[in-house]
C-alpha positions as YAML, in Angstrom:
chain: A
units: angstrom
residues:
- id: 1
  name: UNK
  ca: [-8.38, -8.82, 9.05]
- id: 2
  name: UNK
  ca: [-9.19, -6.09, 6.94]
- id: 3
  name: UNK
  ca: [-6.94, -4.78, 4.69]
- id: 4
  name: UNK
  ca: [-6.66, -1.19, 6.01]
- id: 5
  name: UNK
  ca: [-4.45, -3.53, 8.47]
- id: 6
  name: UNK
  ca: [-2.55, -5.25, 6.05]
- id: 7
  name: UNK
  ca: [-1.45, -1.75, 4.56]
- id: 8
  name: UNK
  ca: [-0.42, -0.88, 7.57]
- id: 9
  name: UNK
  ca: [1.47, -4.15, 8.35]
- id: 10
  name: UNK
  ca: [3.22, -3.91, 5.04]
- id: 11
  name: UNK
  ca: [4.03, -0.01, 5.66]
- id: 12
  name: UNK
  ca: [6.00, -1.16, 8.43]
- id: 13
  name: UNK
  ca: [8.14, -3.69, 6.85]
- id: 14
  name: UNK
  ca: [8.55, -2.00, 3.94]
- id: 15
  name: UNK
  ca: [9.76, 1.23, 6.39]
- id: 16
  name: UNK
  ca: [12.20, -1.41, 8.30]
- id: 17
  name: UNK
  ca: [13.98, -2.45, 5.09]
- id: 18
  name: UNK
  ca: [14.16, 1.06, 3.86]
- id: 19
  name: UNK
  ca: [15.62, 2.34, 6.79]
- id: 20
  name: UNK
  ca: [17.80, -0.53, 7.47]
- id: 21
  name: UNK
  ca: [19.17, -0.65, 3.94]
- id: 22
  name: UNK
  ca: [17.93, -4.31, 3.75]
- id: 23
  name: UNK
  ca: [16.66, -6.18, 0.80]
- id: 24
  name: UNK
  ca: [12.66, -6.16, 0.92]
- id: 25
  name: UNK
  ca: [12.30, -9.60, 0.62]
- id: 26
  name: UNK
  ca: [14.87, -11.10, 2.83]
- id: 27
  name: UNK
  ca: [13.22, -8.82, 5.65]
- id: 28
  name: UNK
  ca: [9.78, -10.22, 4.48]
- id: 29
  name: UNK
  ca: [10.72, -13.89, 4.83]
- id: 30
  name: UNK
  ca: [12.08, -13.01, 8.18]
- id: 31
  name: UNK
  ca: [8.85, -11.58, 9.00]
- id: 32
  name: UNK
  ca: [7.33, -14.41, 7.62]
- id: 33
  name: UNK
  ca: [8.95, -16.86, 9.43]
- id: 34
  name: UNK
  ca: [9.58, -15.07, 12.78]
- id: 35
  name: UNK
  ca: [6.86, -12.50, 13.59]
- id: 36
  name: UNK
  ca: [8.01, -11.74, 17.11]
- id: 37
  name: UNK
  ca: [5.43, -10.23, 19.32]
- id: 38
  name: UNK
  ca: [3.16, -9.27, 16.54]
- id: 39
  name: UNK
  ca: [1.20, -11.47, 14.95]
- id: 40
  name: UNK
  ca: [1.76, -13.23, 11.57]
- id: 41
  name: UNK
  ca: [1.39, -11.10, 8.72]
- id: 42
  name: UNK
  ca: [-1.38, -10.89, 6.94]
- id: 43
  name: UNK
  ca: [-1.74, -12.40, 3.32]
- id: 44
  name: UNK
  ca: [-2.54, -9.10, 2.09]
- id: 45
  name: UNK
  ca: [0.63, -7.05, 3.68]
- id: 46
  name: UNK
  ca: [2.77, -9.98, 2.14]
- id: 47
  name: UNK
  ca: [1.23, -9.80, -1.12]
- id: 48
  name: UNK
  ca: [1.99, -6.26, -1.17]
- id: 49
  name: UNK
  ca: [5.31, -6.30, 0.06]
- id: 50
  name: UNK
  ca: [6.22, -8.55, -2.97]
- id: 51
  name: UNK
  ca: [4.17, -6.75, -5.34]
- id: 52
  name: UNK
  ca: [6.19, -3.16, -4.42]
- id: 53
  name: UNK
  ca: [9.67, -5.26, -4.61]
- id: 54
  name: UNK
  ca: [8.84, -6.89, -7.53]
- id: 55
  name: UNK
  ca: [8.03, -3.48, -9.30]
- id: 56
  name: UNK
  ca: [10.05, -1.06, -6.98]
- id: 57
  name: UNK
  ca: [11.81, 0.04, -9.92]
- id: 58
  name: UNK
  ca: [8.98, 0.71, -12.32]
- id: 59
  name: UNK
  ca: [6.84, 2.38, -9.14]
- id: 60
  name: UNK
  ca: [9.77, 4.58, -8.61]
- id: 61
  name: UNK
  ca: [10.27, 5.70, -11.79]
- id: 62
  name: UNK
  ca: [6.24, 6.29, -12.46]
- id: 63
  name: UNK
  ca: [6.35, 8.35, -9.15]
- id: 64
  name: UNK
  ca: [9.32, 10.16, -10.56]
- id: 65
  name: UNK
  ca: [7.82, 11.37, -13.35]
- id: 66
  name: UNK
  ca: [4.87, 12.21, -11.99]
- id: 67
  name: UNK
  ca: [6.12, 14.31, -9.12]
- id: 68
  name: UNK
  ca: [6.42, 18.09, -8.99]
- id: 69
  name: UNK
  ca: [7.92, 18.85, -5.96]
- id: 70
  name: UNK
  ca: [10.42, 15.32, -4.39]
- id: 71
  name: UNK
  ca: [11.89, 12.58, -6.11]
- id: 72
  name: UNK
  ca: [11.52, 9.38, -4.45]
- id: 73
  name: UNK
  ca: [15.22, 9.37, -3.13]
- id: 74
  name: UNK
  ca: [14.37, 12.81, -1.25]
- id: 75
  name: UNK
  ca: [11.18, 12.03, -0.31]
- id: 76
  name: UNK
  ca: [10.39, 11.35, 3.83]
- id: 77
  name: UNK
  ca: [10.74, 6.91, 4.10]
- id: 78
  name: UNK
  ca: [7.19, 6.53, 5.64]
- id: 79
  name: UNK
  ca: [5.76, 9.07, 2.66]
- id: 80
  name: UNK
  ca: [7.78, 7.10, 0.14]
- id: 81
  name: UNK
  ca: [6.56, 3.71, 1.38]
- id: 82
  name: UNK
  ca: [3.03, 5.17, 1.39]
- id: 83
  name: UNK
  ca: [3.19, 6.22, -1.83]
- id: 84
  name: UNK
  ca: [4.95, 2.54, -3.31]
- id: 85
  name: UNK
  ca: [2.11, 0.99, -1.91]
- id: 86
  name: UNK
  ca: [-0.86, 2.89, -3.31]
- id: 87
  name: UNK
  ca: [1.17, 2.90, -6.48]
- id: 88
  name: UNK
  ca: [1.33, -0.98, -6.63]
- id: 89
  name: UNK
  ca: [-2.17, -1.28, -5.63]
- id: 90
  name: UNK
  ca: [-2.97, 1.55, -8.77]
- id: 91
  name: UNK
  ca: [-0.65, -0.03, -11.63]
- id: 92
  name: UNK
  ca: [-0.83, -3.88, -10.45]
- id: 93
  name: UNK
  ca: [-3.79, -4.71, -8.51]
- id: 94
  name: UNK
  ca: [-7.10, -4.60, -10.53]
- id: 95
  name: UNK
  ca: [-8.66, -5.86, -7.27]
- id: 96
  name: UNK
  ca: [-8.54, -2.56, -5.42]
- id: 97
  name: UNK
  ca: [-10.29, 0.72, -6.64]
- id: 98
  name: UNK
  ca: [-7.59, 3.33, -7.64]
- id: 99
  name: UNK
  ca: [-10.29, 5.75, -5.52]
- id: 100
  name: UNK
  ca: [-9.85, 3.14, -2.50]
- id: 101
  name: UNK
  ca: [-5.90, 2.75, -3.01]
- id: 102
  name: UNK
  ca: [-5.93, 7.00, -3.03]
- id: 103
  name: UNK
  ca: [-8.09, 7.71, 0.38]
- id: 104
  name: UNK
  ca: [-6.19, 4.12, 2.21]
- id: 105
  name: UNK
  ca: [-2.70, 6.53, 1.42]
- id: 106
  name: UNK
  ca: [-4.25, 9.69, 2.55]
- id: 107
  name: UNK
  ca: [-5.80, 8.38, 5.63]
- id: 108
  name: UNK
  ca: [-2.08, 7.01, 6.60]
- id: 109
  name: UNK
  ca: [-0.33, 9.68, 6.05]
- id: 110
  name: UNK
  ca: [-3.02, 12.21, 7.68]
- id: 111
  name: UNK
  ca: [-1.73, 10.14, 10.79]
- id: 112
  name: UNK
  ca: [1.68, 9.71, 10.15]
- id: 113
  name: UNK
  ca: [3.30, 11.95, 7.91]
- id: 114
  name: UNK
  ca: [3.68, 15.75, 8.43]
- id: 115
  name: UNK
  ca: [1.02, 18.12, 7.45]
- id: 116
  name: UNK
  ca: [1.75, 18.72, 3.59]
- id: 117
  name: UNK
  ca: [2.09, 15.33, 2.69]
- id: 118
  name: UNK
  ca: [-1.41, 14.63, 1.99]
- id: 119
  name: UNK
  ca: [-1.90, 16.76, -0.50]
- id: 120
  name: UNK
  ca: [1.61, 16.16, -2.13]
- id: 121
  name: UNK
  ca: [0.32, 12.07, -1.58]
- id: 122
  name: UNK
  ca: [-2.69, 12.96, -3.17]
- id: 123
  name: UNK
  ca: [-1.61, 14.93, -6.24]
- id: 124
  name: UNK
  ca: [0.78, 12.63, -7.20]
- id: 125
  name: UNK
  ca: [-1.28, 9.03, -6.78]
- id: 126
  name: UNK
  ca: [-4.22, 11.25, -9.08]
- id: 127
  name: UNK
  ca: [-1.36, 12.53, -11.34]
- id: 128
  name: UNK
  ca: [-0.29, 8.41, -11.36]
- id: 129
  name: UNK
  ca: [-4.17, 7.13, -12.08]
- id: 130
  name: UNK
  ca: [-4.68, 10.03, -14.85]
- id: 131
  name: UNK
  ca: [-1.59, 8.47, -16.65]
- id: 132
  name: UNK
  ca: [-2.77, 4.81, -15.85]
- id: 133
  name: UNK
  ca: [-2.39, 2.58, -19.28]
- id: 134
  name: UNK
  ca: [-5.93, 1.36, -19.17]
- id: 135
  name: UNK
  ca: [-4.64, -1.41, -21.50]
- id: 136
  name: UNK
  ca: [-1.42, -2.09, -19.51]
- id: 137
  name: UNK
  ca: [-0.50, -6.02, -18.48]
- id: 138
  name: UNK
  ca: [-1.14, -6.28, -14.76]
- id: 139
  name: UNK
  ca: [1.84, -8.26, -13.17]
- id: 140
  name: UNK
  ca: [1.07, -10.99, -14.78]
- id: 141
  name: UNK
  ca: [0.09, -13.45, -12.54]
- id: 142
  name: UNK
  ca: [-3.62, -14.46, -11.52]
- id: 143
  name: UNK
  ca: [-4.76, -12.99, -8.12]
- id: 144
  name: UNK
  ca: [-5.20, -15.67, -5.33]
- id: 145
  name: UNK
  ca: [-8.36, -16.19, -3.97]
- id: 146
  name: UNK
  ca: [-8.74, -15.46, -0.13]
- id: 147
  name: UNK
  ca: [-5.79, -13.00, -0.32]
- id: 148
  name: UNK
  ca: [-7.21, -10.74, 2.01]
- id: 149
  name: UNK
  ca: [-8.04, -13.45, 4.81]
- id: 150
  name: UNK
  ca: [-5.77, -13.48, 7.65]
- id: 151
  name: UNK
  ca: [-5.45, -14.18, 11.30]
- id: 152
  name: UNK
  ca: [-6.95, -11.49, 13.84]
- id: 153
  name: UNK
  ca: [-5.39, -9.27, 16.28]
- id: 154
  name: UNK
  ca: [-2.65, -7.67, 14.22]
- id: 155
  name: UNK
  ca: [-0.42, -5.59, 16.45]
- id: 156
  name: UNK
  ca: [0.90, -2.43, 13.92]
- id: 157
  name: UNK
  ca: [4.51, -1.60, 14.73]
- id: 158
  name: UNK
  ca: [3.51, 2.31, 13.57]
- id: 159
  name: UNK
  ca: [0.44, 3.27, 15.30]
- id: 160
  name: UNK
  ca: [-2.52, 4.06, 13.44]
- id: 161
  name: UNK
  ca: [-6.23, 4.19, 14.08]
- id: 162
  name: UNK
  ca: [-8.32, 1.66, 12.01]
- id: 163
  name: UNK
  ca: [-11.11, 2.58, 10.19]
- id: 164
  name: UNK
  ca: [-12.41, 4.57, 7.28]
- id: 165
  name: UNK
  ca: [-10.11, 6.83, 4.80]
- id: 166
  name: UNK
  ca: [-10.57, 10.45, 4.30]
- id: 167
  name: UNK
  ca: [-13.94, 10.38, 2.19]
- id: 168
  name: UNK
  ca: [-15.44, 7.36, 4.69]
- id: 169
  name: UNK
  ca: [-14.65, 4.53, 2.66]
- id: 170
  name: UNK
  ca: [-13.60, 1.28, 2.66]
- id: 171
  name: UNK
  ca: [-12.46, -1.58, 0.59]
- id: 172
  name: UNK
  ca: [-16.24, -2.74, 0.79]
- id: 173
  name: UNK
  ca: [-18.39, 0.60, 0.36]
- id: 174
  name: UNK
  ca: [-15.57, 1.60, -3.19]
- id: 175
  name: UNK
  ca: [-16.23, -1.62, -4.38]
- id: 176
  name: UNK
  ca: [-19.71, -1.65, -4.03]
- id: 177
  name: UNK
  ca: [-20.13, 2.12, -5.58]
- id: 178
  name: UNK
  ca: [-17.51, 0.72, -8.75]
- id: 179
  name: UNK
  ca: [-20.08, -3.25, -8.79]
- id: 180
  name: UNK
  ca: [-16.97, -5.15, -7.58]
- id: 181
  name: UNK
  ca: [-16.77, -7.20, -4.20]
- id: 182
  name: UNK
  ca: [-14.40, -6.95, -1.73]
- id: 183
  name: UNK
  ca: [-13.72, -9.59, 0.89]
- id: 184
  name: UNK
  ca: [-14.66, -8.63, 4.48]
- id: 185
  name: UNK
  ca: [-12.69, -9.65, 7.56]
...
């Protein structure tokens, strides 16, 4: 599965607890061990789901001080999610180009978010990578191999094309352009 997917899988659990007023991770491990009529989530939508509760207080704040216009209380829930996601992927994944985190966020919320949150989404992740520690401590733990492979046939609870971001690229092609590999689904 790729893990345009898997962003999108973790979007909407990370939406459901937000909206719901649940704790992140209990609605994960509910997920987790009842997926209903979707299919099991996908290593990579878990991984993020635990990476943005983990550091959902360190993400906020960083988007906080980085933002012109909202603070992440006021901000829309699926724009908010969006951006916690791309800003995990940024500050705590060195596996994912901060380009590729970027376009994955704009080409979600170019579907589901209205039509000035791109560009809001956009100036704040590049306001976020521009102030990136290049030194910082990642979250500390060692990245598992085969984190992106899951099971096919992922049903998305928020409907959204698959496919390239905004600029045409993938996981693959930004990680080819930057000389890292990506694992294909």
């Amino acid at each position: 599965m790729a893990r345009s997917t898997a962003r999108k899988r973790a979007l909407n659990t990370l939406y459901e607890a937000d909206e719901k007023g649940q704790d992140i991770l209990s609605l994960l491990a509910e997920r987790i061990a009842m997926p209903g009529a979707q299919t099991p989530l996908p290593d990579y939508a878990i991984e993020i789901v635990r990476g943005v509760a983990e550091h959902r207080r360190q993400i906020d704040r960083t988007l906080d001080e980085h933002s012109t216009r909202w603070k992440v209380k006021r901000m829309g829930v699926v724009d908010r999610n969006i951006l916690r996601i791309a800003a995990w992927e940024i500050l705590f994944n060195d596996e994912v180009p901060d380009k590729v985190a970027i376009d994955e966020a704009l080409g979600l919320a170019k579907t589901l978010c209205d039509d000035d949150a791109p560009s809001f989404i956009h100036g704040l992740l590049s306001a976020v990578c521009a102030d990136k520690p290049q030194d910082a401590p990642q979250d500390g733990s060692e990245q598992a191999d085969g984190d992106a492979a899951a099971s096919d046939g992922a049903d998305a609870v928020i409907p959204v094309q698959d496919g390239a971001s905004e600029s045409g690229a993938t996981d693959a092609d930004a990680a080819e352009q930057s000389g890292e590999s990506v694992e294909n689904d």
